[in-house]
N, C-alpha and C positions, 0 to 999 in steps of 0.2 A: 504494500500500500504506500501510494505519496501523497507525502503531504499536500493540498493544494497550491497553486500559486496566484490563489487571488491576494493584490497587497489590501489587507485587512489594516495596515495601517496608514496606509497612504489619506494624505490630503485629498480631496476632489473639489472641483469647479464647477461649473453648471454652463449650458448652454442651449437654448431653444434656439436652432436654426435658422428659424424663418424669423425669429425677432433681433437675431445678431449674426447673419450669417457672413459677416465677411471679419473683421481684424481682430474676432475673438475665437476665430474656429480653433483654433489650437489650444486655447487655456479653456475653454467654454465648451465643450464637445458633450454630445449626448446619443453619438457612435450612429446608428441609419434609424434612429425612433425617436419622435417626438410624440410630450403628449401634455395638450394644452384644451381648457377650453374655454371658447369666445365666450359664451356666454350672450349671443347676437350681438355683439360688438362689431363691426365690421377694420376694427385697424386702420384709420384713415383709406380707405376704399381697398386692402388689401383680402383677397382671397386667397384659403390658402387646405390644402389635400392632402394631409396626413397619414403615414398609417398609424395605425391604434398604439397607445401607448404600451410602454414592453411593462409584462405583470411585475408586482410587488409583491412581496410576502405582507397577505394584508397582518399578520401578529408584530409587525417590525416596520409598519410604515407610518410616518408620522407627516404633518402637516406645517408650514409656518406662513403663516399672512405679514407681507412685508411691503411697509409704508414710504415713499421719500415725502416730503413736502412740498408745495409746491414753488415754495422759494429755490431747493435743490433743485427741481427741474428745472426751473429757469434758467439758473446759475447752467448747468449742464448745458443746456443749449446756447448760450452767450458763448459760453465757452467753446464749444465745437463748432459755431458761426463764427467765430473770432477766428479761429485756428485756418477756417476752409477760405477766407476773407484774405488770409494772407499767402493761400499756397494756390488759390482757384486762375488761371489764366482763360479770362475770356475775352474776346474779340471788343475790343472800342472800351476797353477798360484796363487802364494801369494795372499792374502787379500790387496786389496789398488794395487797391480801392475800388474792389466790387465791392455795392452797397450791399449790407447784412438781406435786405429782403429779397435781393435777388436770387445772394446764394440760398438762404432757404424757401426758393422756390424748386431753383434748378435742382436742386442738392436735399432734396426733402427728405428722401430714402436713405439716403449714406450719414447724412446730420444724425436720423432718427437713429440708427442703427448704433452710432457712435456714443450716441446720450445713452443708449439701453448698456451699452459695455462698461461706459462709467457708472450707471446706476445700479442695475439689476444685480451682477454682482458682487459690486460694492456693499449694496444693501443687503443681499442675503447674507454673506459672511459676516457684516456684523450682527446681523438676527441671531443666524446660528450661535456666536459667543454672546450673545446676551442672553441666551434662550440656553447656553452651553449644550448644546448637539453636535455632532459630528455625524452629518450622512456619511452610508458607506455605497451609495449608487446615486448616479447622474440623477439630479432632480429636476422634475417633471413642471413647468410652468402652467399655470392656467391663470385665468381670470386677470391676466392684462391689461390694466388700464394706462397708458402712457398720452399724454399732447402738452404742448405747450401752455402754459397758464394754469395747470392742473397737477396735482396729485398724481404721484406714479403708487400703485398698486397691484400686486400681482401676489397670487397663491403660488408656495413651492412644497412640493409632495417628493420625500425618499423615503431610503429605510435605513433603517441603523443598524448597529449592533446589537444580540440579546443578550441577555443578560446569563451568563453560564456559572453557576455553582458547580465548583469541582470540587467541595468539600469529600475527602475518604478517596481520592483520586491515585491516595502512596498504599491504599491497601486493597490494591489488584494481586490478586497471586500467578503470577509470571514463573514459570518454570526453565531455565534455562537447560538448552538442549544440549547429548552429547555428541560432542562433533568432532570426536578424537579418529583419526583415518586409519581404516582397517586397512591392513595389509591387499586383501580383494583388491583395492578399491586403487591404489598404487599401482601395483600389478598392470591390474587393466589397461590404466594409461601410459604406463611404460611398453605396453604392447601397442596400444596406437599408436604409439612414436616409431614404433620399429616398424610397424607397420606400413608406416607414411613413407619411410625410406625403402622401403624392402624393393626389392626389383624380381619380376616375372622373368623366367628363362626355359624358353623350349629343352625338355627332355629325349634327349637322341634316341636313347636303348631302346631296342622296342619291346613294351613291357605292357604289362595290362596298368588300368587305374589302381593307387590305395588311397588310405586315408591321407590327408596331409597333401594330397597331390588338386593341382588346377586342372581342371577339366576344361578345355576350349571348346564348343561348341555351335553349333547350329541348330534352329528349333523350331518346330511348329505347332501349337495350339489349339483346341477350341475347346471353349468351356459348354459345361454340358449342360442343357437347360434343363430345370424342373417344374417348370408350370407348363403345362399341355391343356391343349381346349381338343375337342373333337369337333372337326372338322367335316368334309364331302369324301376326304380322303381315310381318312380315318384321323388318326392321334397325329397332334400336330404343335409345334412350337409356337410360342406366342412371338417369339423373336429370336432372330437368327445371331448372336454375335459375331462378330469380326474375331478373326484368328488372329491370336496372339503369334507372331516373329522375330525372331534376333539370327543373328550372326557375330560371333566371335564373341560369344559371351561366355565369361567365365566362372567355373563354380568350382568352390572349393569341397574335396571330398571330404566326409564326415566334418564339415564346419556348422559352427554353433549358429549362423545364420542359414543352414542349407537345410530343406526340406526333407525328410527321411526317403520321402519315394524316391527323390534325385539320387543321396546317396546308396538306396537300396538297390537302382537300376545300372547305376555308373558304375560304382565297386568292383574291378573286374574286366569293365568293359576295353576293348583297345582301341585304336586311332584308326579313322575310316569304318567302324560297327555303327549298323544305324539301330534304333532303338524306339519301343514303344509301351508306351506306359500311363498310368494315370496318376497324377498328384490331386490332393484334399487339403484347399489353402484353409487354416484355421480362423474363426468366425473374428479374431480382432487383427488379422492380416493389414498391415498400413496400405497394400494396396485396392480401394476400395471394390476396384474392379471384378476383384478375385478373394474378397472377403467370405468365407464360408462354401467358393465353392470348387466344385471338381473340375479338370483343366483335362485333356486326352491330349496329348504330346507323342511328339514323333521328332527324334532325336538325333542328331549327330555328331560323334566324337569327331571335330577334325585335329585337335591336335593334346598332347599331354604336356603341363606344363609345373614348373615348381620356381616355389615364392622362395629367394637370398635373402634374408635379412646381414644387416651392417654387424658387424665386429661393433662389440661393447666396450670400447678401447677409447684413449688418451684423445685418436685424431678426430672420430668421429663426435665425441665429445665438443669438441670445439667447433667443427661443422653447427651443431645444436644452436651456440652461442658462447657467450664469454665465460667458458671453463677450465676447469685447470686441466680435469680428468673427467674419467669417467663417475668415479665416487661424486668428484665434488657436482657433476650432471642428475645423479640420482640425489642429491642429497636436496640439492634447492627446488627440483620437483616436486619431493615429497613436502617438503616446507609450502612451495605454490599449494598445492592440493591441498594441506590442511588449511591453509589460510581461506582459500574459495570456501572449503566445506562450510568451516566456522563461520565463517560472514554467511554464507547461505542462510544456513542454518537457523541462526542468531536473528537474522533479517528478517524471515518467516515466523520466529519466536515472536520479534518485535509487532510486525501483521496484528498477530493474535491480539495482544496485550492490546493495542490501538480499537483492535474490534469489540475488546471488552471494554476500553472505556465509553465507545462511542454506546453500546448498548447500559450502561452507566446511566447515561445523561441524556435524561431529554431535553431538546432546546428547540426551536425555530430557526430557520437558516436562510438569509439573506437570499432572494432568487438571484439576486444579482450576481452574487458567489458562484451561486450554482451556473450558474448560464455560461460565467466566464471560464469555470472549470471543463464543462463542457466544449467550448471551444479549441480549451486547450489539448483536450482528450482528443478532439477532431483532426486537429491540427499535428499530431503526434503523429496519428494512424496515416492520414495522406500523407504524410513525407515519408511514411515506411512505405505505402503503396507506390509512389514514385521510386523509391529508391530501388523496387522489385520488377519496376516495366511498364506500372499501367501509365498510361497517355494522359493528358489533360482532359483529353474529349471525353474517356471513358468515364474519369473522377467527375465530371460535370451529369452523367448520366445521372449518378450515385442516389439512392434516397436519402437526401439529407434531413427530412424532418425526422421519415424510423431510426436513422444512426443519431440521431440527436436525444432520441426520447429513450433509445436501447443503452444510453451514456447516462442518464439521468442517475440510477440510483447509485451508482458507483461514484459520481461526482458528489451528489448530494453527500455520501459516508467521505470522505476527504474533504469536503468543507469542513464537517464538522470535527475531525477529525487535527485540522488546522485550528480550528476557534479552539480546542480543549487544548492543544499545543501551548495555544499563543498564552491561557489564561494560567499555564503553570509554569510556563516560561515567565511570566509577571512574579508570581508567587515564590521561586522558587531563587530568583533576579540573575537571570539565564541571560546570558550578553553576546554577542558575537563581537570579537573585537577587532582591531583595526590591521594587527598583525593576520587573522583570521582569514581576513577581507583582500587581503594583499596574497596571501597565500591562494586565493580564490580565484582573484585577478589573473594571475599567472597562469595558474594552471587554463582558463579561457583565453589567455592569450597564446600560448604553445598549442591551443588545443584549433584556436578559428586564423595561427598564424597573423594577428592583425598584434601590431604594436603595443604595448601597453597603456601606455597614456593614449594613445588616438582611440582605446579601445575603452578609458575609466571616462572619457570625454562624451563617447558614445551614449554609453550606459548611462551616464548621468542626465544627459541630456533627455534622452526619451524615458525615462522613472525607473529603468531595470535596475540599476545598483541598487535602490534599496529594497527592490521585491526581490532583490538575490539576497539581500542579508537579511530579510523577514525569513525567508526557505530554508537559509543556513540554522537560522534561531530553532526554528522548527527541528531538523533534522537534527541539530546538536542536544535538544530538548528530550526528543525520543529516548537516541541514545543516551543520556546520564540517566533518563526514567526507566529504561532498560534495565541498565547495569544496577542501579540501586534495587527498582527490586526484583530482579534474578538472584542476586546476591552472588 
């Protein structure tokens, strides 16, 4: 499980599109949804088509009614009439003395727009500190009232944070798991190593197949069908499969991935013997084709072959990577392998523990969180689908509302998941600190090859630095929750 990366502590701004859509879009953003309403107001003759405001967790949404007076508005538009007075270049009129009521004729749209950027948000963040709220999603405008001579008023609707009690949160019972590496389990991968190296070599003598020996082959297929309808003919197949074919493929005799009819049929056989027989693929067979069922094959040995494995020696060692020998080869493998397991392991422990606090604590969870988590999940999955083949065209086919709603309850348990994080990260005064951060830095720099500072320049600029060091908080959080109580 990961923790979310909604920044649960981030500042936010506000912005209605259509009432400041142009020198606020960057600080004022409210992402492709507005949601406002007139109230039959018409907006100085403006119409305007919305879609539907994006949902609230209505247990987490709050309201604020927010005043200027109408001396501030005034003041606001002198001001942005003054400013456009002295930058506006119009035909039969001096630089600086276009008279004020021209520009707020010509300039009616862009003036208004400008007075809403200095008021609207001005005015709401100081509601908010006087009212002390902190939304955690783009707040939603309605009931707009802005002109000249008048009272600016407007409704603004978010939602907050709830309120999470983690009291009894240190008396989860966490088992830590063992993750000491059997010998199996070493072995194993010491044999895929040799494996990966080992080289195929035609066998001259001419000899029958044993165990231990590669079988090269040619091969022909059909799988037998078992549904029959009766027919004009009599008994009859509901569908004909396509015959299974290969050439030059290889099987190893008596191997622990080889099917027993193979090696029962093979065992014996010599080079140029054709061969016919039936294989019974087993019902959780990865190949689904041939999952549970019988296959009539027709077979030819064209050649017998045997697998060299490398000398377990000083040179091949080195070959591997930076070793001394062969010992010092086996030795930091098994160290790799124990350390995978344990972090597995431990990882999947941690899972647990997470699952038990979230069933712990009931709370209500910001849609907004959720939505954005969702994205994030989206956005995960299409870059692995890219990185696999599929095309642009195909991802645009995709059902994005079912993969959106099939995301939900997994996002939803990872918000909350982060809010329980965050609240004993509070409690507990869990820091990520600046050595941390820098250690952080680097490694994203070696890792996207972009410079360090062009890269801390980046991230600061568009909000990531600090929703990477919320993520850090979180994940450092886990683990010390872990380890204290695994014991």
């Amino acid at each position: 499980m990961t923790p979310t990366e909604t920044p649960t502590g981030s500042s936010l701004d506000i912005q209605d599109e259509t009432l400041v859509p142009s020198a606020t879009q960057s600080s004022l953003e409210s992402d492709d949804h507005h949601g406002h309403d007139h109230d039959g107001h018409d907006h100085e003759g403006h119409e305007h088509h919305h879609p539907p405001a994006p949902t609230l967790n209505p247990e987490l949404t709050r309201s604020i009614e927010v005043e200027a007076s109408a001396e501030d508005v005034a003041k606001a538009f002198q001001q942005v009439t003054k400013r456009y007075t002295k930058l506006a270049r119009i035909p039969g009129f001096r630089a600086g003395k276009v008279p004020p009521s021209l520009i707020k004729s010509r300039f009616a749209k862009e003036v208004r727009q400008e007075v809403l950027e200095s008021l609207v948000s001005e005015r709401f963040r100081k509601s908010l500190q006087e009212q002390k709220v902190q939304p955690v999603s783009q707040p939603q405008i309605s009931e707009l009232l802005l002109a000249e001579g008048a009272p600016l008023k407007f409704k603004a609707t978010f939602e907050v944070l709830p309120e999470v009690n983690i009291d009894g949160y240190d008396a989860i019972k966490v088992e830590r798991p063992k993750s000491a590496l059997e010998e199996g389990e070493f072995e194993a991968e010491l044999a895929n190593v040799l494996d990966h190296h080992a080289t195929v070599e035609p066998v001259e003598e001419d000899r029958a197949l044993l165990d231990g020996d590669w079988a090269e082959i040619g091969f022909k297929g059909q799988i037998q069908q078992l549904a029959q309808v009766v027919g004009e003919q009599g008994l009859e197949s509901k569908t004909e499969a396509q015959p299974l074919t290969g050439e030059d493929v290889l099987i190893e005799i008596g191997g622990k991935n080889t099917l027993q009819a193979f090696n029962e049929a093979l065992r014996g056989a010599k080079v140029g013997q054709e061969l016919s027989f039936e294989a019974t693929y087993p019902a959780d067979f990865g190949d689904s084709r041939l999952a549970g069922k019988t296959v009539s094959y027709d077979v030819t040995v064209k050649a017998i072959k045997k697998k060299t494995f490398p000398e377990r020696d000083e040179e091949f060692a080195k070959q591997l990577g930076p070793y001394s020998d062969w010992n010092d080869f086996e030795t930091k493998l098994r160290d790799r392998l124990q350390s995978r397991k344990k972090e597995a392991l431990e990882s999947h422990a941690r899972d647990k523990m997470l699952d038990e606090l979230v069933a712990k604590y009931q709370f209500p969870v910001p849609e907004t969180f959720v939505q954005q988590q969702i994205d994030a999940r989206l956005e995960r999955g299409l870059r692995a689908l890219a990185q696999q083949g599929m095309s642009p065209d195909a991802m645009r086919q995709l059902d994005f509302e079912r993969l959106r709603e099939a995301q939900r309850d997994q996002a939803v348990t990872e918000v909350k998941v982060s809010l329980i994080l965050d609240n004993v990260a509070e409690r507990e005064h869990i820091l990520v600190t600046d050595e941390d951060m820098e250690r952080e830095l680097l490694m994203l720099s070696i890792q996207s090859r972009e410079p360090m500072e062009a890269l801390r320049k980046r991230l600061t600029e568009d909000g990531s630095l600090e929703r990477i060091r919320e993520q850090m908080r979180r994940e450092k959080t886990g683990t010390e929750l872990f380890e204290r109580l695994a014991g």
